[in-house]
C-alpha positions as CSV (number, residue, x, y, z in Angstrom):
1,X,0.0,0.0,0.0
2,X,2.6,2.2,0.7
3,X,5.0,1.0,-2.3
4,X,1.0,2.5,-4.2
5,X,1.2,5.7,-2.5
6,X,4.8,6.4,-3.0
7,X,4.2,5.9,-7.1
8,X,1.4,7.7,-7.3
9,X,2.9,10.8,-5.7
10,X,6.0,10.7,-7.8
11,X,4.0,10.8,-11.0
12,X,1.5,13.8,-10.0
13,X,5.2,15.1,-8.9
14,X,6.8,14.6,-12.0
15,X,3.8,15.4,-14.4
16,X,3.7,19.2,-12.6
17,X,7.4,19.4,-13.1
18,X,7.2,18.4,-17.0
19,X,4.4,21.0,-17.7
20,X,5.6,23.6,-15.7
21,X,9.0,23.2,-18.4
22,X,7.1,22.8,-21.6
23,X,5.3,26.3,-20.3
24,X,8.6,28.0,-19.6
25,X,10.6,26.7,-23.1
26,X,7.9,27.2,-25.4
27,X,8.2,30.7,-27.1
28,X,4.6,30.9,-27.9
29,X,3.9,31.8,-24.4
30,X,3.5,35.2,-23.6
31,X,5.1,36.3,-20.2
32,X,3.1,39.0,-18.4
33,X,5.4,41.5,-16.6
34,X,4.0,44.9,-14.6
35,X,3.9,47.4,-16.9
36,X,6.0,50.3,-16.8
37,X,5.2,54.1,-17.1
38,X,7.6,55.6,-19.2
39,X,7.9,59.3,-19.3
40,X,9.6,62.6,-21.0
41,X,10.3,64.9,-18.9
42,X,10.9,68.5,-19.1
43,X,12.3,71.8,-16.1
44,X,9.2,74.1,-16.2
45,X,10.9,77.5,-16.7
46,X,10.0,81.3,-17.5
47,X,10.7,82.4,-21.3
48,X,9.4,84.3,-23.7
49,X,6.5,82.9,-26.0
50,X,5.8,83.6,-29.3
51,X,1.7,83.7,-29.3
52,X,0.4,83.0,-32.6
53,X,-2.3,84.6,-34.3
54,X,-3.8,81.7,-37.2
55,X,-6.2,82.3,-40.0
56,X,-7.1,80.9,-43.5
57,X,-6.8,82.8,-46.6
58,X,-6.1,82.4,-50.7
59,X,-3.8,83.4,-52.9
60,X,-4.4,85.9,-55.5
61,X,-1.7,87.5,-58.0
62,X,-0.8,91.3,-57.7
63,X,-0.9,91.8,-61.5
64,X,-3.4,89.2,-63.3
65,X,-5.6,89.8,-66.7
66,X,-7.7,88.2,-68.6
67,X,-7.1,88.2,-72.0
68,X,-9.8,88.5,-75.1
69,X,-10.0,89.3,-78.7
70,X,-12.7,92.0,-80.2
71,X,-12.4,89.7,-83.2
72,X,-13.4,86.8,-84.4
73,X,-11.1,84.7,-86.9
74,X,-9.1,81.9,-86.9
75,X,-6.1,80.9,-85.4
76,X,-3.2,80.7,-87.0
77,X,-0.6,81.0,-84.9
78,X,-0.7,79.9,-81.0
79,X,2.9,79.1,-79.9
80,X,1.9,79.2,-75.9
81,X,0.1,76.6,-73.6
82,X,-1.0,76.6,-70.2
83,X,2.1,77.0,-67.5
84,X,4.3,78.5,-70.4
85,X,6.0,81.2,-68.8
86,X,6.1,84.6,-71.7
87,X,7.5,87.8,-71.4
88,X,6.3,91.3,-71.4
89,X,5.6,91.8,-75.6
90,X,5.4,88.2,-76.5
91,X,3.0,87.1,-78.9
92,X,0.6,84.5,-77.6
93,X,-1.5,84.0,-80.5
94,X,-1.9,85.8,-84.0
95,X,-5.9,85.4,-86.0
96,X,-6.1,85.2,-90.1
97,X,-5.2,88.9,-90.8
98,X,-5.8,89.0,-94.5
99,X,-9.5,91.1,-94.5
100,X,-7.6,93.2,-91.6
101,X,-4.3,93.4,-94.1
102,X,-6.8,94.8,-96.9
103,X,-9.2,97.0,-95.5
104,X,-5.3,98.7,-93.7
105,X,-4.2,98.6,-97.6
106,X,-7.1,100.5,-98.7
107,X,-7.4,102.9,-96.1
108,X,-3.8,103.9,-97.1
109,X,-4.6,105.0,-100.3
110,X,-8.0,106.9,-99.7
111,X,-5.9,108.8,-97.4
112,X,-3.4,109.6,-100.3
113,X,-6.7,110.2,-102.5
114,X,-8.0,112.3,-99.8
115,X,-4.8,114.6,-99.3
116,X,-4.8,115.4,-103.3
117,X,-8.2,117.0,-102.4
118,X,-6.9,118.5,-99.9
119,X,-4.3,120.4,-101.5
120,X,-6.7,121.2,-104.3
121,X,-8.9,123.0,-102.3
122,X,-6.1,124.7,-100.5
123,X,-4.7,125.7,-104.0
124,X,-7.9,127.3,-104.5
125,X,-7.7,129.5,-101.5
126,X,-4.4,130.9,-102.6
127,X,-2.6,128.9,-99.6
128,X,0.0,125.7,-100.6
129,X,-0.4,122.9,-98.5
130,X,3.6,122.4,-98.3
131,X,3.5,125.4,-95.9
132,X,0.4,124.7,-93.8
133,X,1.6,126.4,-90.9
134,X,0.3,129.8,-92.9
135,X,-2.5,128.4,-93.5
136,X,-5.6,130.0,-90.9
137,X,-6.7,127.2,-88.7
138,X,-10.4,127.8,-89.7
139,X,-10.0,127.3,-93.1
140,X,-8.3,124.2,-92.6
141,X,-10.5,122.6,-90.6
142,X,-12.9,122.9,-93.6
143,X,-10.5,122.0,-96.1
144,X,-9.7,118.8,-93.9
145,X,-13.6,118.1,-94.5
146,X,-14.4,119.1,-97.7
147,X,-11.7,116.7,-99.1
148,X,-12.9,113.5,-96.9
149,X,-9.3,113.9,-95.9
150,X,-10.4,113.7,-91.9
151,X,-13.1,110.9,-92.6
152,X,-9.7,109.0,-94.7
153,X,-7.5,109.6,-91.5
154,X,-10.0,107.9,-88.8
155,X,-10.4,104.8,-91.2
156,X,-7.1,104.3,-91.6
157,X,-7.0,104.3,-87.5
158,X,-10.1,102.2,-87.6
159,X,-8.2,100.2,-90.0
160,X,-4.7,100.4,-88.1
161,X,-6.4,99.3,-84.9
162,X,-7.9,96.3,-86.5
163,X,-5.1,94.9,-87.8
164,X,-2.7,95.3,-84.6
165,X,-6.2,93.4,-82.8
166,X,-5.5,90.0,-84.7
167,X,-1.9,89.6,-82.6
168,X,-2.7,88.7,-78.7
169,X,0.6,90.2,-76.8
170,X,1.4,90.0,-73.1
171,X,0.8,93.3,-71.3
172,X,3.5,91.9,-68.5
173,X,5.7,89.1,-67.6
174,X,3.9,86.2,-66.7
175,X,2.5,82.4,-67.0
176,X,-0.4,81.4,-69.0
177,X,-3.7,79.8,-67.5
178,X,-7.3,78.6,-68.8
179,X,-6.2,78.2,-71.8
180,X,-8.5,76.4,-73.9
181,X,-8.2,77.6,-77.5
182,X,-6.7,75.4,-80.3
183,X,-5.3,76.1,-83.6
184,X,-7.5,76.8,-86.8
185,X,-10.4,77.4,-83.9
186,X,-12.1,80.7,-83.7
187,X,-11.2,82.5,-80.6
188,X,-14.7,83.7,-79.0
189,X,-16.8,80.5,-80.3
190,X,-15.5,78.6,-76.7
191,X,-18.2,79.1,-73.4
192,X,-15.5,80.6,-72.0
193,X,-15.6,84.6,-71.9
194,X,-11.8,85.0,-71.9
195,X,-9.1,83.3,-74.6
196,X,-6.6,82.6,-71.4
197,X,-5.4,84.5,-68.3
198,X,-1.8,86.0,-67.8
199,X,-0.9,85.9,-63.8
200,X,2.3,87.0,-62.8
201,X,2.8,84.8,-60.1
202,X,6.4,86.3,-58.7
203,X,4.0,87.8,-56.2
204,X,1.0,87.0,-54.3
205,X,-2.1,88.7,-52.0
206,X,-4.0,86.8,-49.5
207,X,-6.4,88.4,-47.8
208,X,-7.2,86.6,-44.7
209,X,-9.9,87.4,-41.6
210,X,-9.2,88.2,-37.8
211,X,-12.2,88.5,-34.8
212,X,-12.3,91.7,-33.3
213,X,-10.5,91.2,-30.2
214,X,-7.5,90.2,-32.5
215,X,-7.4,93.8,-33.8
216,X,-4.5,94.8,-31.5
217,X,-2.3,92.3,-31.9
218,X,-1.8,93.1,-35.6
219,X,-0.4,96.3,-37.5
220,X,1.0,97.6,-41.0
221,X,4.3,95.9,-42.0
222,X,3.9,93.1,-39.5
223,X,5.8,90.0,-40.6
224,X,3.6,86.5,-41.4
225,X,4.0,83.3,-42.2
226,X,2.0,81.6,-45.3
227,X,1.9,77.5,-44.8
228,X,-0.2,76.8,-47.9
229,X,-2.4,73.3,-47.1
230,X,-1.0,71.4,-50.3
231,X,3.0,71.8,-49.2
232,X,5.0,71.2,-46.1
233,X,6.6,74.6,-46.9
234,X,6.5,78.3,-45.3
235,X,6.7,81.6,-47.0
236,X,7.6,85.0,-45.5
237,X,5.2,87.6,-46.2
238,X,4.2,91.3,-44.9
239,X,1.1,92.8,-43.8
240,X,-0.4,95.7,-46.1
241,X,-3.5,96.7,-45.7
242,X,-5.8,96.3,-42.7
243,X,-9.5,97.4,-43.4
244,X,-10.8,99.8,-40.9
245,X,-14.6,98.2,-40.8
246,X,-15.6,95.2,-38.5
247,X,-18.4,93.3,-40.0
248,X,-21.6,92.2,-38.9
249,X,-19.9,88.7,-38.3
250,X,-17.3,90.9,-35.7
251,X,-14.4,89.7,-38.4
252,X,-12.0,92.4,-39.8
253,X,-9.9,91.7,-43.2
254,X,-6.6,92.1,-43.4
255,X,-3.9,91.8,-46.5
256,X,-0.8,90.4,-46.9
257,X,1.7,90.1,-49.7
258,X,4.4,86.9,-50.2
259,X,7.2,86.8,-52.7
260,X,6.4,83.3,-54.6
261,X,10.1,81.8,-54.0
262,X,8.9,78.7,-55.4
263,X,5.6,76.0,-55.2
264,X,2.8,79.3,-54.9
265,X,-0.1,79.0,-57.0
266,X,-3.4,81.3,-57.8
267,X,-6.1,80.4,-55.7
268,X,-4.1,78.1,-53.2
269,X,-5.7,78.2,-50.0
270,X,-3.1,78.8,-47.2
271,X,-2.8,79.5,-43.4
272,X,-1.6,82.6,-42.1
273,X,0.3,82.9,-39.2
274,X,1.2,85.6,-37.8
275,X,3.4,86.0,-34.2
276,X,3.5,88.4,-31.0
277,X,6.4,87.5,-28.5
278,X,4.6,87.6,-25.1
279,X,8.2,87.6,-22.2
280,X,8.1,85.8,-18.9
281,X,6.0,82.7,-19.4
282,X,5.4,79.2,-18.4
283,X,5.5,77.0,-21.3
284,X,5.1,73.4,-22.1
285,X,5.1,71.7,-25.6
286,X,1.3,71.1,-26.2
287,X,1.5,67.5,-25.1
288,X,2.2,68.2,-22.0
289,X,-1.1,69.0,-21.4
290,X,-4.0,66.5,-21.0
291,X,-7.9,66.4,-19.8
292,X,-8.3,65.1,-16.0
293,X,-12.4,65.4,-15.2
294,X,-12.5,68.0,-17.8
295,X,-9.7,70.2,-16.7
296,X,-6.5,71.1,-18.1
297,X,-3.7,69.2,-16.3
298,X,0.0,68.9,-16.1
299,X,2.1,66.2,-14.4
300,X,4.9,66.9,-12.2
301,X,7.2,64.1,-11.3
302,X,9.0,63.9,-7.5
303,X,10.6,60.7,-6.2
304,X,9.5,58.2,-9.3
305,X,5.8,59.7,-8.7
306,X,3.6,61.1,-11.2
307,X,1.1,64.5,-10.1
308,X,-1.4,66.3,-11.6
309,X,-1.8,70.0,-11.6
310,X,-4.4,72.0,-12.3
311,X,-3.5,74.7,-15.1
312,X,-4.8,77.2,-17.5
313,X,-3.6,77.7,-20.9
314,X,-3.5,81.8,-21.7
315,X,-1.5,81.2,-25.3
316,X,-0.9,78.8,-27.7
317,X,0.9,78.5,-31.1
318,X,1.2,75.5,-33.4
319,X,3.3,73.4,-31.1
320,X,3.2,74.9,-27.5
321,X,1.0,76.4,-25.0
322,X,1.8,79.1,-22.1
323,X,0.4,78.1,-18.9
324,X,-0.4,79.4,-15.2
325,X,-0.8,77.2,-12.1
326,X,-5.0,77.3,-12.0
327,X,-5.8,80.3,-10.2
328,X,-8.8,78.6,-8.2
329,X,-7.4,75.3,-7.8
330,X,-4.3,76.1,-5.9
331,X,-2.3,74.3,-8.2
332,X,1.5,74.2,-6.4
333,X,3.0,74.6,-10.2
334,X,5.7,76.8,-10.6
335,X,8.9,77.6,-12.9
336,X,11.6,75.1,-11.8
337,X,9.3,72.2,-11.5
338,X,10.0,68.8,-13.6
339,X,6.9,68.2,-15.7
340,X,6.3,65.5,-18.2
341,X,5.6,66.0,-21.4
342,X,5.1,62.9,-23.0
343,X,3.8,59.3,-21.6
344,X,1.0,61.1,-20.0
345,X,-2.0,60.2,-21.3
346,X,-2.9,57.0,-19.0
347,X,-1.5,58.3,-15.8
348,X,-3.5,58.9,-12.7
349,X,-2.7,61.2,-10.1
350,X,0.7,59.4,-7.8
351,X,1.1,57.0,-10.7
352,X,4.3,55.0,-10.5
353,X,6.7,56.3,-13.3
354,X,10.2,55.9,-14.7
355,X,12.0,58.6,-17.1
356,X,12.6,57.5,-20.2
357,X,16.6,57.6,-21.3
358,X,15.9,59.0,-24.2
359,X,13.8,62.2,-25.5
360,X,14.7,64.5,-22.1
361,X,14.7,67.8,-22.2
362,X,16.4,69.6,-19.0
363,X,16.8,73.3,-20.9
């Protein structure tokens, strides 16, 4: 009975000891440890922040036209497309000019027709028309008549003006857009009211909107930044006009202008930043700062312990916030305090914590 007892015992033994090593070789096994709190931190400290003023705008070119045609031939010569940057004078498209060519060609001579009439009648009056100057202005305002010889001179302007209209040139430097035209086509048979649009794009407005109780914090020649949506790029610009009206939406519009260094488009919509450097505060990178029951909190770190403090944010700009200790919480903040600013967002208040290695800022 006992020889039973003793074998029985050494194979519940033995059966315990061979699963509790299948569990600790196999790797398929997960082994649960206490998780760890890992934090940034970062000395809370007094310096001056750059509050930031942000609103949404487009972009429109200083000098922009749209170009058109009075007539309504064909095209014969188009040696632009859309993008093609032209310069000031450049032909961008020429129309069929030969009814234009002849009605210039006969203009021409009915003016020489009309100036033999002209010094026919002047003959008559005693006067030669090689020495107009003594002729009396009077009389040769009626001698111009009589002879057709002023109707002859405004069709040859008419006819002049007509012929210049079948060449398209660029009134500045610029790039062409909307075009639509094609060769052999006739100009104004498109939907479109305008052949193409010149925009010199070396330069750019956006006008942009502010609330009311931004009003002080901008003036003339203030310096902004333009982050349009589309790139990961910023632009420098100047403020230049701010319009003295608040509308019934409490908004006030404000201008801007940015040199187009390079990526700036017509119409791009952008954000507009500009800053105001506020000295002696508290700030924290924004995610520093989390919800606790609805309130804005930071957490300080003493003796491996994480603490919330109650705080208000007063400013903020794209990546950081200026803070002050709540003012009806008595939060114990204050500059020279180790706050965390990163690994915050599942702590409690006394939460267990260890500093990361890596990612610490001390400055």
């Amino acid at each position: 009975m006992n020889y039973y007892c003793h074998s029985l015992l050494f194979l519940v033994l033995w059966g315990c000891t061979h699963q509790a090593e299948e569990l600790k070789d196999d790797p398929n096994k997960k082994t649960y440890l206490k998780e760890q709190n890992l934090v940034v931190i970062q000395m809370l400290k007094e310096q001056d922040f750059q509050k930031e003023l942000v609103s949404n705008g487009k972009l429109r070119a200083l000098r922009k036209s749209d170009l058109n045609f009075a007539l309504n031939e064909p095209i014969e010569l188009l040696p632009v497309k859309n993008g093609m940057q032209v310069r000031k004078g450049s032909i961008i498209v020429q129309l069929r000019q030969t009814k234009q060519k002849q009605d210039l060609e006969r203009a021409q001579m009915n003016l020489q027709k009309a100036r033999l009439e002209l010094a026919d009648f002047l003959i008559g009056q005693g006067y030669d028309l090689k020495d107009s100057s003594n002729v009396p202005m009077e009389l040769m305002e009626i001698a111009r008549i009589r002879s057709g010889y002023a109707e002859a001179q405004q069709s040859l302007n008419d006819a002049r003006e007509a012929y210049q209209g079948t060449v398209l040139t660029a009134p500045f430097a610029g790039k062409i857009a909307n075009l639509q035209a094609k060769l052999y086509e006739r100009p104004n048979s498109g939907e479109t009211p305008a052949f193409c649009t010149l925009i010199d794009d070396s330069e750019f407005e956006v006008e942009f909107q502010i609330i009311e109780a931004e009003i002080k914090d901008i003036r003339l020649k203030q310096h902004v930044k333009i982050q349009p949506f589309s790139l990961d790029q910023t632009f420098k610009g100047q403020v230049t006009e701010i319009n003295p009206v608040v509308d019934e939406n409490g908004l006030v519009s404000v201008k801007a202008r940015v040199r187009n260094t390079g990526g700036l488009l017509e119409g791009m919509n952008v954000k507009v930043m500009i800053e105001n450097q506020v000295n002696k505060q508290l700030v924290v990178p924004k995610s520093a700062v989390v919800l606790r029951q609805n309130q804005e909190v930071i957490f300080s770190i003493k003796e491996g312990k994480a603490y919330w403090n109650y705080v208000q944010t007063v400013f903020e700009n794209s990546h950081s916030y200026a803070i002050i200790p709540h003012p009806e919480k008595n939060s114990p903040l204050q500059a020279g305090d180790t706050v965390i600013i990163s690994g915050n967002l599942n702590l409690a208040h006394e939460s267990q914590v260890k500093i990361s290695e890596t990612g610490n800022s001390h400055q």
